[in-house]
C-alpha positions in Angstrom: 54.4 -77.0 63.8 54.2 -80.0 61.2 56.7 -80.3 58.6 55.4 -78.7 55.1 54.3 -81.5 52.5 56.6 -82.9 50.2 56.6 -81.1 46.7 57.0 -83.1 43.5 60.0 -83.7 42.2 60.2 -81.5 38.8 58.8 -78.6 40.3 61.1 -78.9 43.1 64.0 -78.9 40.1 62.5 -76.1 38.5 62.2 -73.9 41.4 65.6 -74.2 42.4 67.2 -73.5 38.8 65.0 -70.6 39.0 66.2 -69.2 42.0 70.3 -69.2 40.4 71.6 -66.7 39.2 74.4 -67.0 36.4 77.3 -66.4 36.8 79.8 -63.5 35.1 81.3 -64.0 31.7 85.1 -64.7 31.3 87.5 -65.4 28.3 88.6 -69.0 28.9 91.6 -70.3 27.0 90.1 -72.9 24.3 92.3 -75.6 25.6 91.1 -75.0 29.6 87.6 -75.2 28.3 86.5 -79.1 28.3 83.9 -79.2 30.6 82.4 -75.8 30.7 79.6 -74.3 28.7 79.6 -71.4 26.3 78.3 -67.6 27.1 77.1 -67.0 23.5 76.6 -68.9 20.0 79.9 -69.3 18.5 80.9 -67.6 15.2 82.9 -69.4 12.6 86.4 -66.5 12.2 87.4 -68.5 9.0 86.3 -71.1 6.5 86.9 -74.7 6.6 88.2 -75.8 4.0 89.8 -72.7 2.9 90.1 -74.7 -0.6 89.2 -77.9 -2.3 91.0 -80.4 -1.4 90.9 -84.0 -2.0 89.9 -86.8 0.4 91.9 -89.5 -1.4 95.5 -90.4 -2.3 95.8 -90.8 -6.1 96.1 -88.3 -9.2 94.6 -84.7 -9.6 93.4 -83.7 -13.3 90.7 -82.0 -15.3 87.2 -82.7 -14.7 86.5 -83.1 -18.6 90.1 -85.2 -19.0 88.9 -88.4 -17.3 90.2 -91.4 -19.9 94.2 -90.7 -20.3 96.9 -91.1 -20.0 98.1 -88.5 -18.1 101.5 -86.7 -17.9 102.7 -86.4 -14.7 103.9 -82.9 -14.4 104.4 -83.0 -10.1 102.9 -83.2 -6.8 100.7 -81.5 -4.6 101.0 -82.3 -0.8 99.2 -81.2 2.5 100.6 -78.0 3.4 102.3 -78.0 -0.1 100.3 -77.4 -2.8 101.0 -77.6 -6.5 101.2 -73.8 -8.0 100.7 -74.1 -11.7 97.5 -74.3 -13.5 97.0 -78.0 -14.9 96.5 -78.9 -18.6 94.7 -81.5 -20.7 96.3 -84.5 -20.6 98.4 -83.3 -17.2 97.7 -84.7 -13.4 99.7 -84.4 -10.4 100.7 -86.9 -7.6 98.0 -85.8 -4.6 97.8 -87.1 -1.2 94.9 -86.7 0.8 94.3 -83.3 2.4 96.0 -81.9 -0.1 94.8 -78.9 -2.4 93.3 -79.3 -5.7 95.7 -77.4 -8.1 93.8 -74.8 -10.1 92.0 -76.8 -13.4 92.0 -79.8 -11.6 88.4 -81.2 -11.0 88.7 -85.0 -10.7 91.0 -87.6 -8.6 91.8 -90.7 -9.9 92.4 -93.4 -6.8 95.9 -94.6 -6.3 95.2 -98.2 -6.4 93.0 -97.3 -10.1 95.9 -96.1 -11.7 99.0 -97.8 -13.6 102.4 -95.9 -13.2 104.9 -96.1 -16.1 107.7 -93.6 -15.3 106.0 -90.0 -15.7 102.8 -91.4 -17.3 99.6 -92.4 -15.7 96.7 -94.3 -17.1 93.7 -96.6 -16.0 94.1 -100.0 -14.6 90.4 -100.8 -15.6 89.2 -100.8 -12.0 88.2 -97.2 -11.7 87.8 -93.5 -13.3 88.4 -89.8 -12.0 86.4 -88.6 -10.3 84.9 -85.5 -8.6 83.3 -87.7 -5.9 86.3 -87.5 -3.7 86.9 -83.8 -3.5 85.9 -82.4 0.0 84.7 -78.5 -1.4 86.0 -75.0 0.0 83.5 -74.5 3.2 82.0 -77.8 3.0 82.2 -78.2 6.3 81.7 -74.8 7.3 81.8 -70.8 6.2 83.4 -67.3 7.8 80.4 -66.5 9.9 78.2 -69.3 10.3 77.1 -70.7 14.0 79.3 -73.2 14.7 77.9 -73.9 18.4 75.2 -72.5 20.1 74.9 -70.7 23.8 74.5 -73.3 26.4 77.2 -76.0 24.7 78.9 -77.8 26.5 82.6 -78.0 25.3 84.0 -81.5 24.8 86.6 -82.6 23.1 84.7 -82.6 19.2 83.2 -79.2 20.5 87.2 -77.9 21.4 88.5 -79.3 17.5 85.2 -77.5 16.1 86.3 -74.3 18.1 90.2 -74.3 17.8 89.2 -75.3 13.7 86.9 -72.3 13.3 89.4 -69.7 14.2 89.0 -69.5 18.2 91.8 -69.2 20.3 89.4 -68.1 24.0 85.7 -69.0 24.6 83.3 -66.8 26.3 82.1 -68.8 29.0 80.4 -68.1 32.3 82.8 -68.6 35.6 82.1 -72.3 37.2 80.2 -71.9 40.8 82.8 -72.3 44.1 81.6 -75.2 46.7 81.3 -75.5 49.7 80.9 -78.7 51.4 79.5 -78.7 55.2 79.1 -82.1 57.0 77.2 -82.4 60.2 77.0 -85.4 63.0 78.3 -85.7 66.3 78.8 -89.2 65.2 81.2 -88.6 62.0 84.5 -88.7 62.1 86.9 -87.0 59.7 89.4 -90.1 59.8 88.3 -93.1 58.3 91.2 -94.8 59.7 90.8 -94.2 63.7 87.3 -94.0 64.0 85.6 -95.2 67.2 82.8 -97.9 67.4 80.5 -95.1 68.4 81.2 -93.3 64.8 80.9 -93.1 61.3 83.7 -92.2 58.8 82.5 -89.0 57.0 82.1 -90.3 53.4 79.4 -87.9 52.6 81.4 -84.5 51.7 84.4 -86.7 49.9 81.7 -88.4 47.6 79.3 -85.3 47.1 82.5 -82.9 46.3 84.0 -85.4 43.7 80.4 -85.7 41.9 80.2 -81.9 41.7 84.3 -81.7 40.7 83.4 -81.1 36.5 81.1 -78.4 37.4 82.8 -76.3 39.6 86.2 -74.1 40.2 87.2 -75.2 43.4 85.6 -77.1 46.4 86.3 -76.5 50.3 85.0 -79.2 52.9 84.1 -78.0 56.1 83.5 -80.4 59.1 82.2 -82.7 60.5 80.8 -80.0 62.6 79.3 -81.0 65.9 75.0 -81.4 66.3 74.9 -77.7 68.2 74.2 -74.1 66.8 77.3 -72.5 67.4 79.4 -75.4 65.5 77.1 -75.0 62.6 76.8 -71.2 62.4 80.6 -71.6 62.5 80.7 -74.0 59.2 77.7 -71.6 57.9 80.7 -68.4 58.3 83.3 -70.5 56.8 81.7 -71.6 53.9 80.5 -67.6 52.9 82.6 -66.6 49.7 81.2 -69.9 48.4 78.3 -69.6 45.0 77.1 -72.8 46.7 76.9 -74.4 50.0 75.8 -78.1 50.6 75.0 -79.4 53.8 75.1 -83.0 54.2 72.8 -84.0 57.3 70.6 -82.3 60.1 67.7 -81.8 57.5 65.2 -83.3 59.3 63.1 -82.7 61.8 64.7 -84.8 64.8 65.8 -83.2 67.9 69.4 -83.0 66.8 68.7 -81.6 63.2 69.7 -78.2 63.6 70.6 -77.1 60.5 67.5 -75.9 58.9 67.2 -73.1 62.1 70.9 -72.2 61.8 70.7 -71.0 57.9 67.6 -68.8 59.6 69.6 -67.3 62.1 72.6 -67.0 59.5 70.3 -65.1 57.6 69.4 -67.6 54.9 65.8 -67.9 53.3 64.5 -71.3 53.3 62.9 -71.6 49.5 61.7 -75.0 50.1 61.9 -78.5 52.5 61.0 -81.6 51.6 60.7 -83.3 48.2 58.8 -86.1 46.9 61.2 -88.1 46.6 62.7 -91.5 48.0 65.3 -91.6 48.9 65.8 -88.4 49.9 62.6 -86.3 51.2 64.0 -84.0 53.5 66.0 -82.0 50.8 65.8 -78.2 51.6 66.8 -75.2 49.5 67.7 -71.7 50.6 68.9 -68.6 49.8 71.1 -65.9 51.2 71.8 -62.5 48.7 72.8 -64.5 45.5 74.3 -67.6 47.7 72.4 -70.7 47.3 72.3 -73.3 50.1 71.0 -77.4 49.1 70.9 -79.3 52.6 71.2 -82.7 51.9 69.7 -85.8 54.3 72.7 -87.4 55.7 72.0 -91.0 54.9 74.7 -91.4 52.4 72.7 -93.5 49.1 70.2 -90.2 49.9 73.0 -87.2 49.9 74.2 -88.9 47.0 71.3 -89.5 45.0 69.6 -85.7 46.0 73.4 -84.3 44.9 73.1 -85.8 41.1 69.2 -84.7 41.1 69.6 -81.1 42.5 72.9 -80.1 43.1 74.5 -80.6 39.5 71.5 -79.2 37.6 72.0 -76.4 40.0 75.9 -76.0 39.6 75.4 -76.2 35.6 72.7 -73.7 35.6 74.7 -71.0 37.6 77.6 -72.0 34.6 75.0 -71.3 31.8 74.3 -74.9 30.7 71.3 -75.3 28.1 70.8 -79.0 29.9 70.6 -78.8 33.4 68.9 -82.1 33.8 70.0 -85.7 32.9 68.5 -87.8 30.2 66.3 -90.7 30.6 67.4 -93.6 29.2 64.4 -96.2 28.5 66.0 -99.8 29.2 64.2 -103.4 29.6 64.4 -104.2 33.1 65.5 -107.7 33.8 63.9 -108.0 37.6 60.0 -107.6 38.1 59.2 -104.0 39.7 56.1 -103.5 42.2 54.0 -100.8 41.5 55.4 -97.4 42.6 54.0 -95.8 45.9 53.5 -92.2 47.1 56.4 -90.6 46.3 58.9 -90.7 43.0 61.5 -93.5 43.3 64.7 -94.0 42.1 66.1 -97.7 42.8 69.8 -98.2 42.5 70.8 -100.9 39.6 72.9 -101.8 37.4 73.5 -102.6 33.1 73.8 -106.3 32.3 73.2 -107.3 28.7 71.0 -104.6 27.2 69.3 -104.6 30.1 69.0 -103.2 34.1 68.6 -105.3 37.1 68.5 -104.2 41.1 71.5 -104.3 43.3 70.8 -106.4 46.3 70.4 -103.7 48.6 68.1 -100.8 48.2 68.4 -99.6 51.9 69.4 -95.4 51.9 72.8 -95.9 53.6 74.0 -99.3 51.4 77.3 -97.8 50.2 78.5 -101.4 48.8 74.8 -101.4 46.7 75.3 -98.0 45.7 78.9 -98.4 44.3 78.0 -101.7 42.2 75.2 -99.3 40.3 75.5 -97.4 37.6 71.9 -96.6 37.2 69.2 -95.0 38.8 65.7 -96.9 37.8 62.7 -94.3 38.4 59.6 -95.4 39.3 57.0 -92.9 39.1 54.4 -92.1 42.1 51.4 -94.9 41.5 54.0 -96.3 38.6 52.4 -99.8 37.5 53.8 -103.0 38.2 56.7 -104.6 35.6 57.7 -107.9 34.2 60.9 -108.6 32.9 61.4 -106.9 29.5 59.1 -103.9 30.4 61.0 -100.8 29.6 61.9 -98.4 32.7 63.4 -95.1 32.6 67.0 -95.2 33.6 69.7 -92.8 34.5 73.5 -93.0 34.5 75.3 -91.9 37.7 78.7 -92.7 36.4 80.4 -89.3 36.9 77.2 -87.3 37.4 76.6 -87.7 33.4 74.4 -85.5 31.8 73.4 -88.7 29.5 
């Protein structure tokens, strides 16, 4: 039978989102929750500022009293505020944070006043004013939405969170991996490994790129090119949300995985994408267990892992982006005009701009290492010249940007 045609790339991304399901709801302890996305909008519990307060170091007095002198009648600190009521001709010492004392409406700059003992007065350079008072809820009120559903928590987000009154965050549990490598010719140790083999650098690179997205990771193999080894891997990797299978995808005569997820009882969604590197990608399904077979060339598992497996891995943990950003960049190298299937060349930023790596072969590791970009050229794409801008993405770390 011949292989199915290759589907293009976003609806191959679309129909594998589609096919995840999310995952359940937990309480998360705010400080454990950098790098994981929220279950709901998130409610302001207090007000912040719960009170005026001033932005400046300098001298708190009356709105209306802004010529002097003043009588300095005490201080008001952060986390110490002054407790009378201020009169005319009265300020107080204030730093900055601290509250506004009750009829005070204007702050005079530290280095605008003159200090003589307990009185205050203009040095000429400056007046009160209400400019640098930072207002109760300013920044935000009991109630409002300080984050929306989908977020993902970083460390602003966590300050926002832990400042708005939240001590847990509802957030959906992070998928379990499981990372199956297959090849009679791979061997686990990259230190003894025969002329005949290849060290398995496949399931080390793919787990590290999914690590932010996921709870735990388990790496299974290398399994050997026959049914029973892989049906074997296929069992062990069965309490995982998601399985990846690095090799076997194709259709040579030693590429037995797709027929193994059939006999396992797997669904096969889809196979082959229109992609390069990277066509024979293949997606199935088994109850609510999703399977991504990955080609075993390692620039192709690598590059099909940050295209399907992480938008996959943060849609099962309820991420309002799935899919990285395209980054428009001048190129610095002349492009040909793309071909039949979406590319994405391996490059690198120099200077405001992107430029190829030497090598654009599917298993240059050294190439793929010196990148930090993925140039895509559309399918019938026209030819570049230097300074045309191309739409980039950054694989440092799987990004999102």
């Amino acid at each position: 039978m011949a292989p199915p045609k290759p589907i293009p790339l976003e609806q191959a991304q679309e129909r594998l989102c589609a096919l995840a399901t999310l995952l359940p709801v937990e309480q998360v302890d705010v400080a454990e929750a950098v790098g994981r996305y929220l279950a709901q909008d998130l409610l302001a519990q207090r007000t912040h500022p719960m009170a005026d307060l001033s932005a400046m170091d300098g001298y708190a007095m009356a709105e209306s009293d802004v010529r002097g002198p003043w009588c300095l009648v005490g201080e008001s600190a952060a986390g110490h505020p002054f407790e009378a009521t201020l009169a005319t001709g009265e300020a107080v010492r204030i730093s900055t944070g601290a509250h506004m004392p009750r009829g005070a409406g204007a702050v005079l700059l530290q280095e605008n006043a003159a200090r003589d003992g307990e009185m205050v007065s203009l040095n000429g350079e400056g007046e009160p004013t209400a400019r640098h008072i930072r207002r109760a809820g300013f920044d935000f009120a009991d109630g409002d939405v300080l984050l929306r559903s989908g977020t993902a928590i970083g460390p602003a987000q966590l300050a926002l969170a832990i400042s708005g009154g939240h001590g847990t965050l509802p957030m959906h549990r992070q998928p379990s991996l499981a990372v199956l490598d297959s090849g009679d010719e791979l061997s686990a140790d990259p230190v003894n490994c025969g002329p005949h083999q290849l060290p398995a650098s496949n399931g080390p690179a793919i787990a590290a790129l999914a690590r932010p997205f996921i709870s735990n990771v388990r790496r299974i193999g290398p399994v050997r090119d026959t049914m029973e080894a892989i049906l074997d891997g296929l069992d062990q990797a069965s309490g995982a949300d998601v399985i990846v299978t690095s090799g076997g995808a194709s259709v040579g005569d030693h590429d037995l995985v797709q027929p193994a997820l059939e006999r396992w009882g797997a669904t096969i969604d889809f196979w082959r994408v229109s992609i390069k590197p990277g066509k024979p990608l293949m997606v199935a399904q088994r109850g609510k267990q999703m399977i991504v077979g990955l080609p075993g060339n390692p620039v192709s598992s690598y590059v099909t892992a940050y295209l399907f497996l992480l938008p996959l891995l943060r849609t099962m943990a309820g991420a309002s982006t799935r899919f990285a950003h395209a980054i428009p960049t001048p190129c610095v190298d002349p492009l040909p005009a793309g071909g039949s299937r979406t590319e994405f060349l391996r490059g690198r930023t120099v200077d405001g701009g992107v430029t190829l790596v030497d090598e654009q072969d599917s298993s240059a590791l050294r190439a793929l290492a010196a990148a930090d970009v993925l140039i895509r050229r559309d399918i019938d794409a026209p030819a570049t010249k230097p300074g045309d801008m191309v739409n980039c993405y950054r694989i440092q770390n799987g990004g999102i940007a």
